[in-house]
C-alpha positions in Angstrom: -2.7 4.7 -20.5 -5.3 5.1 -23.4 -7.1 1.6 -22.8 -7.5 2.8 -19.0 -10.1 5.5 -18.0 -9.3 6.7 -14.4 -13.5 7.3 -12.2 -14.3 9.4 -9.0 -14.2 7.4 -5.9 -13.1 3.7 -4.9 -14.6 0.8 -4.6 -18.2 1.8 -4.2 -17.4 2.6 -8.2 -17.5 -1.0 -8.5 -20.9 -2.5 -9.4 -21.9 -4.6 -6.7 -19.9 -2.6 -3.9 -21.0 -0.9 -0.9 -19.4 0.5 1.8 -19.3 2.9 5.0 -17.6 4.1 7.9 -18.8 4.8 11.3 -17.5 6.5 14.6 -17.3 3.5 16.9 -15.4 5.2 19.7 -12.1 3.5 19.2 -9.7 6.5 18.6 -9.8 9.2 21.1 -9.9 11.6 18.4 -14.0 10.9 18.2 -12.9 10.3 14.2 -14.3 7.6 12.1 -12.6 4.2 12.9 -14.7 1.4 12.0 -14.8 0.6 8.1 -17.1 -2.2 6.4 -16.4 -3.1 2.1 -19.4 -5.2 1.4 -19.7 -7.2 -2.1 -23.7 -7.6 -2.8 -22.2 -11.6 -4.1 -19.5 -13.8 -3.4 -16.6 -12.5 -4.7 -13.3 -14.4 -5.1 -10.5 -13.6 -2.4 -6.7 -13.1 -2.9 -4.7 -11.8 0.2 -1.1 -10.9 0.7 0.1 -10.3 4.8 2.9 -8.8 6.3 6.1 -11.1 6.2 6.2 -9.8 10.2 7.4 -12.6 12.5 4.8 -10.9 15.1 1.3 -10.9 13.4 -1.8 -9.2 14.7 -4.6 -11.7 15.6 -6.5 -9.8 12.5 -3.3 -11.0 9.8 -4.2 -14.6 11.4 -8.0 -14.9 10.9 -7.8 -13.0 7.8 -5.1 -16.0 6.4 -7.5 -18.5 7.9 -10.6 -17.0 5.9 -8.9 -15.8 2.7 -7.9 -20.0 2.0 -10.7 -20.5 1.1 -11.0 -18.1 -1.7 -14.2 -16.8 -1.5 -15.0 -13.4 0.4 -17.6 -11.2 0.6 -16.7 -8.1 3.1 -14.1 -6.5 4.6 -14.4 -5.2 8.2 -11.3 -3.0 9.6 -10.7 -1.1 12.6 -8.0 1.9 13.4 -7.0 3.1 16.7 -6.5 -0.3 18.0 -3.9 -2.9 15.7 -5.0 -6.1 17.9 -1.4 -7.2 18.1 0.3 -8.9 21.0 -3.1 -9.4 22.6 -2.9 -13.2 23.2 -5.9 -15.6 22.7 -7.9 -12.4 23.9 -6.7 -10.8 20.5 -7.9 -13.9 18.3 -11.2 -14.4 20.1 -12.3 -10.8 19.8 -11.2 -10.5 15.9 -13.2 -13.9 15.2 -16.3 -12.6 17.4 -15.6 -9.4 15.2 -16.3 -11.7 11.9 -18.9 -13.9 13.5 -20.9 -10.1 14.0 -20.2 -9.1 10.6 -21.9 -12.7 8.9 -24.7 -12.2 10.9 -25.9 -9.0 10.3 -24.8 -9.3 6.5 -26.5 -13.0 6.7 -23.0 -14.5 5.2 -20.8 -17.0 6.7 -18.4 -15.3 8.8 -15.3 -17.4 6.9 -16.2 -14.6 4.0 -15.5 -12.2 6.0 -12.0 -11.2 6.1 -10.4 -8.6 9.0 -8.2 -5.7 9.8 -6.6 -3.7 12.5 -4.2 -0.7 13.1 -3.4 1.5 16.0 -1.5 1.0 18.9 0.3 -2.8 19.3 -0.2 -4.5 22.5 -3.9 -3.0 23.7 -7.1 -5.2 23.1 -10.2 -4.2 20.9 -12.6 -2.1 23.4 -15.0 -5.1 22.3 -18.2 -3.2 23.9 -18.1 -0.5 22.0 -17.9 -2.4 18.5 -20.3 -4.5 19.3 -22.5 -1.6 19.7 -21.4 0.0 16.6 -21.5 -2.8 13.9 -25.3 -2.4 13.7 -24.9 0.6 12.9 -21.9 0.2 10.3 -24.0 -2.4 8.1 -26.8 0.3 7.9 -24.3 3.0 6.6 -23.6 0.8 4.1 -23.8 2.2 0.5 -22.8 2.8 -3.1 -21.8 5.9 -2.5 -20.1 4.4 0.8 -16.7 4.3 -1.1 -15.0 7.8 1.1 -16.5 6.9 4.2 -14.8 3.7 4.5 -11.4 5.0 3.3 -11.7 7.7 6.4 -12.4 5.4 8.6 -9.3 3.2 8.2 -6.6 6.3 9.0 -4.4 6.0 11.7 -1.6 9.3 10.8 -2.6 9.5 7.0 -4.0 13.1 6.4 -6.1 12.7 4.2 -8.0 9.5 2.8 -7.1 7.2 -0.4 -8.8 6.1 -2.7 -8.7 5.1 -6.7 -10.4 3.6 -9.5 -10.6 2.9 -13.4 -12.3 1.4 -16.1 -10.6 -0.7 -18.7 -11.9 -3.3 -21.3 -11.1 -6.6 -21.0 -12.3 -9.9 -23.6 -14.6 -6.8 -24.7 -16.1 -6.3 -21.6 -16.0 -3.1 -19.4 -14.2 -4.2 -16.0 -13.8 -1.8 -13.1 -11.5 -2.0 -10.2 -11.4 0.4 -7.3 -9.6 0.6 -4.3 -8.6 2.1 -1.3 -5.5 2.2 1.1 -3.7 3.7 4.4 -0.5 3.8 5.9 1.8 6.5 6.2 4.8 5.1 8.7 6.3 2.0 9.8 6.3 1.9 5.8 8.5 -0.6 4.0 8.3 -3.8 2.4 7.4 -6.3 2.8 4.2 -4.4 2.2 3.7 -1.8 5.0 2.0 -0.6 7.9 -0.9 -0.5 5.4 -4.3 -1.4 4.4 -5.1 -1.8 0.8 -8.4 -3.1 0.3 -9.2 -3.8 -3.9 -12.1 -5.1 -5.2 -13.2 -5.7 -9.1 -16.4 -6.8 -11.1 -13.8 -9.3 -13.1 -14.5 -13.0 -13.5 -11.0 -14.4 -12.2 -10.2 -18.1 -11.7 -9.3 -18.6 -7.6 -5.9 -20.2 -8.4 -4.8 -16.8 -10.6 -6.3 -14.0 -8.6 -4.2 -15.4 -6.0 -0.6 -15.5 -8.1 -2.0 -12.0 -9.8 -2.2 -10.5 -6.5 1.3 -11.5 -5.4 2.9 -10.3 -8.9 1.2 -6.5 -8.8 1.8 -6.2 -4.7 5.6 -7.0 -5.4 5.5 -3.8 -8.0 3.4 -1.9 -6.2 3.6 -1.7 -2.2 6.6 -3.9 -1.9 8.6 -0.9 -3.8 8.0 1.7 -1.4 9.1 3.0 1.7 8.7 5.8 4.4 10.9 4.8 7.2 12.2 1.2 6.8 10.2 -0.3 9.7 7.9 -3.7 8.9 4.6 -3.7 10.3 3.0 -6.5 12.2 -1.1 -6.2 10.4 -0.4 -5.6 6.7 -2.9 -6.4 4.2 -3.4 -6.4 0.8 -7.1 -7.9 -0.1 -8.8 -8.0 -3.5 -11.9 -9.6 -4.1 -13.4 -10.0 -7.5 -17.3 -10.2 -7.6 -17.3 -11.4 -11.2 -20.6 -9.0 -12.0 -18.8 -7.7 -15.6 -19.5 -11.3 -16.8 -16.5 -11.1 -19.0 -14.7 -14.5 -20.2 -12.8 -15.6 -16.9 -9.8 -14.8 -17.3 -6.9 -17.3 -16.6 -3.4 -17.0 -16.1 -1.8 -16.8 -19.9 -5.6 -16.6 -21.4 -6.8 -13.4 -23.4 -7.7 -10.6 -22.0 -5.2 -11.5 -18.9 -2.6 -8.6 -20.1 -5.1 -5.6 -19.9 -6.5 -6.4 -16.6 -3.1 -6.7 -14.7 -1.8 -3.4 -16.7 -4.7 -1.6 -14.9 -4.6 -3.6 -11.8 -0.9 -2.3 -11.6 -2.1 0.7 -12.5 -4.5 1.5 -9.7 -1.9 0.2 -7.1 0.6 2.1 -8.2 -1.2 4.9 -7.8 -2.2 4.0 -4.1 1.3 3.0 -3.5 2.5 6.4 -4.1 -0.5 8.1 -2.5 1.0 6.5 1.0 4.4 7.5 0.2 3.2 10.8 -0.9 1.7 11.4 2.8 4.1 9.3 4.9 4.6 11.2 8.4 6.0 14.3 8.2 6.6 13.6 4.7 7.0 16.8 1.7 8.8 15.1 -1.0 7.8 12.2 -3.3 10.9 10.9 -4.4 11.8 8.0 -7.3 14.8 6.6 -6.6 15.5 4.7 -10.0 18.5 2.6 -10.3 19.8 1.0 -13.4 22.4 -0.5 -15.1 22.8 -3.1 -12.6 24.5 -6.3 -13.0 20.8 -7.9 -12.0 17.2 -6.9 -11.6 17.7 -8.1 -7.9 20.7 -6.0 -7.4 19.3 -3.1 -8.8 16.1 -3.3 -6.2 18.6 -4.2 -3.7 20.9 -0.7 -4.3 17.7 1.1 -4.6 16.4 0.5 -1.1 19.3 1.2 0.4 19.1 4.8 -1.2 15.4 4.9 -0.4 15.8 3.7 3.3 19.3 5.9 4.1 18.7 8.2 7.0 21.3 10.4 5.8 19.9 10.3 2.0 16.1 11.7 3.0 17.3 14.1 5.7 19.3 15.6 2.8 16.2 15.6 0.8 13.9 17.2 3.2 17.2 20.1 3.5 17.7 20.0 0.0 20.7 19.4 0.3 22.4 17.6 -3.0 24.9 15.7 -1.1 25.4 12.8 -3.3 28.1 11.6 -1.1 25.3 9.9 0.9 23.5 8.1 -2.0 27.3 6.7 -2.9 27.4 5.6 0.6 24.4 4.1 0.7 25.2 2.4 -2.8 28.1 0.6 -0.9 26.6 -0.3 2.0 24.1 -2.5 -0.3 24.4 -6.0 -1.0 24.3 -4.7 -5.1 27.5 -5.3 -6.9 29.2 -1.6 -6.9 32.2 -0.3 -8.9 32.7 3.0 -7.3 34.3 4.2 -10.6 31.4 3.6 -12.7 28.5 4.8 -11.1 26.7 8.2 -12.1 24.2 10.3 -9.8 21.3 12.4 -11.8 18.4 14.7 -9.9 16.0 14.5 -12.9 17.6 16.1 -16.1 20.6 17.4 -14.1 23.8 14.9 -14.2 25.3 15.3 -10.4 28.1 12.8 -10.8 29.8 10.8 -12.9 32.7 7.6 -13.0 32.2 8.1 -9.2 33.1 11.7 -9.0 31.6 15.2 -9.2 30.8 16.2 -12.8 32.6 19.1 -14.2 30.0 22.1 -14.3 27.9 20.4 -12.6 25.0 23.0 -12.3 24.3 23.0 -8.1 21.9 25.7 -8.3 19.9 23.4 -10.7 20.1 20.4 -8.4 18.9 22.6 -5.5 15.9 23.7 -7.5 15.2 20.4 -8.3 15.2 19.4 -5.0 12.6 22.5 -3.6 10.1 20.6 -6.0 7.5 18.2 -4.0 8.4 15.2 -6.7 11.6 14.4 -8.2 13.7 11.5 -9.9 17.5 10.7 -8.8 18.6 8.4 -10.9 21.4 6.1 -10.6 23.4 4.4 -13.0 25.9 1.4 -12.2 27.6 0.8 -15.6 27.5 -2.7 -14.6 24.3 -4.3 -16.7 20.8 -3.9 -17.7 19.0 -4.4 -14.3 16.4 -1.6 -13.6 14.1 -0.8 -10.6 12.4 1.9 -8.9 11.6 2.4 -5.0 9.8 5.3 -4.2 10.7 7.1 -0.9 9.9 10.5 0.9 12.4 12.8 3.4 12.7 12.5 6.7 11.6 15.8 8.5 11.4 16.8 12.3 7.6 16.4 12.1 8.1 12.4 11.6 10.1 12.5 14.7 7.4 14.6 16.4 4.5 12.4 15.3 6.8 9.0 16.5 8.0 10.3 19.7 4.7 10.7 21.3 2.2 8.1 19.4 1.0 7.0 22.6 1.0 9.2 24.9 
């Protein structure tokens, strides 16, 4: 986008923004696993949680917090999700807060909380405890990579992102990071996405902007079809780029949400990109459906098929699974109608293999490491996108043993 000029880093790009990551002694592994965001002033809070019947006790005191709508640091742990830990679990993720105020001197209701690991283990409190000290003194502008390292679970390799777009006239940066490479599909993920901006933001539309760009962002993709029970998607908005506020319908609203989309888009993908055992990046676009809703619907069930990404990780173009999963949606399908493309190469058409269909083009299509199959209904104008990966051996591997 020409109004958006993509910056190293994450959120330490944005002014006002420091952060780090220690080795607390949480994961085995001796790896980073307790990360602090830190905004130098109050900052306005948004949240969105996992829509998980079971919440971790973090979810709960982070909805508790985040009402208020002011926040000023994010603490998160992985190696541990503090789910299904009782009043234990809530005690040691408020005690976890209450540490954070203190050594930040901020109340410990702007401090907002996250988890991930292993369900049903509590928090080895003694070690955090020892290690927070130590976390607020990594803190720094520069801070930005350590924190994103220290919030993997299975990812990789870290995530991070951030631009620089113009809004009312002003500069305005936003930066974020994420992780979450399994248990991956909406609503939200088994995912972290931490977001933070110098934008001046009325409380009532940061909230109702969050919501909007989550729903086109992280609620559109998937690695495995499992919901986790500690999704979070924070931004806070520090309002250091002193710009007019900006207020749902006002000017200077439409630029900041195209880049807010933007930059969590890009992380959404990133977690796709990695998911477990994951070597394919795939767009599954479906349109001409009789609704938008039906169109997201018959996408997912594309995305999520078993049968569908095990194909993909084989490249194998058996489109007779993405019909299948087509009618096992709750979309509106006419068998007859629908048409199957692997980027610029038509696969099937009125329901049926294509005449001279090219196969050997499909296959090389599907060796690349990011592709489109596009489906048409014939039945309207609705359009979405989910973005999936395959499903390899290495997924079952990494799922078969998590912990043990």
């Amino acid at each position: 986008m020409s109004d958006i000029t993509w910056l190293d880093g994450g959120v330490t790009a944005v002014p006002g923004v420091l952060a780090g990551g220690v080795a607390a002694g949480i994961k085995p592994s001796g790896r980073k696993d307790l990360s602090l965001i830190y905004s130098t002033t109050p900052a306005r809070a948004a949240a969105v949680f996992t829509s998980n019947q079971v919440k971790g006790a973090p979810v709960l005191v982070s909805m508790d917090h985040v009402r208020g709508g002011i926040a000023q640091a994010i603490v998160a742990n992985a190696g541990c999700a503090n789910v299904c830990t009782g009043e234990q679990g809530l005690k040691d993720a408020r005690e976890m807060t209450r540490l954070t105020g203190e050594l930040l001197k901020i109340p410990p209701k702007h401090v907002l909380i996250a988890a991930t690991g292993v369900i049903g283990v509590t928090l080895p409190m003694d070690k955090i405890r020892a290690a927070l000290p130590k976390l607020v003194k990594s803190l720094s502008p520069k801070g930005g990579r350590a924190a994103a390292e220290a919030i993997m679970t299975t990812d990789t390799r870290p995530k991070e992102a951030a631009l620089r777009c113009e809004v009312n006239g002003r500069p305005v940066t936003i930066g974020g990071i994420a992780k979450g490479v399994a248990m991956l599909e909406p609503h939200l993920a088994t995912m972290f996405c931490f977001i933070v901006t110098d934008a001046v933001i009325a409380r009532d539309t940061l909230g109702a902007v969050t919501r909007q760009v989550v729903g086109r962002s992280f609620n559109r993709v998937t690695v495995d079809g499992d919901q986790s029970t500690s999704d979070t998607v924070a931004v806070l908005a520090n309002g250091l780029a002193d710009n007019a506020p900006l207020e749902t319908g006002g000017r200077g609203m439409r630029p900041f949400v195209r880049a807010l989309d933007a930059l969590a888009g890009k992380l959404a993908r990133m977690l796709v990109a990695d998911g477990e055992g994951a070597t394919k990046l795939i767009a599954v676009t479906v349109r001409g459906a009789a609704s938008r809703r039906d169109a997201l619907a018959a996408a997912r069930s594309v995305a999520n098929s078993p049968l569908v990404k095990t194909a993909i990780n084989g490249m194998d173009p058996n489109w007779g699974r993405i019909m299948m999963a087509l009618g096992k949606s709750p979309a509106r399908i006419d068998q007859d109608k629908v048409a199957i493309s692997f980027n610029d190469e038509t696969l099937a058409e009125r329901g049926m293999l294509r005449d001279g269909v090219r196969l050997e083009r499909v296959r090389e299509i599907m060796g690349g490491t990011e592709y489109t199959i596009a489906i048409d209904l014939g039945l309207g104008r609705g359009e979405e996108t989910v973005w999936t990966c395959d499903l390899s051996e290495e997924y079952v591997r990494l799922n078969s043993k998590y912990t043990t």
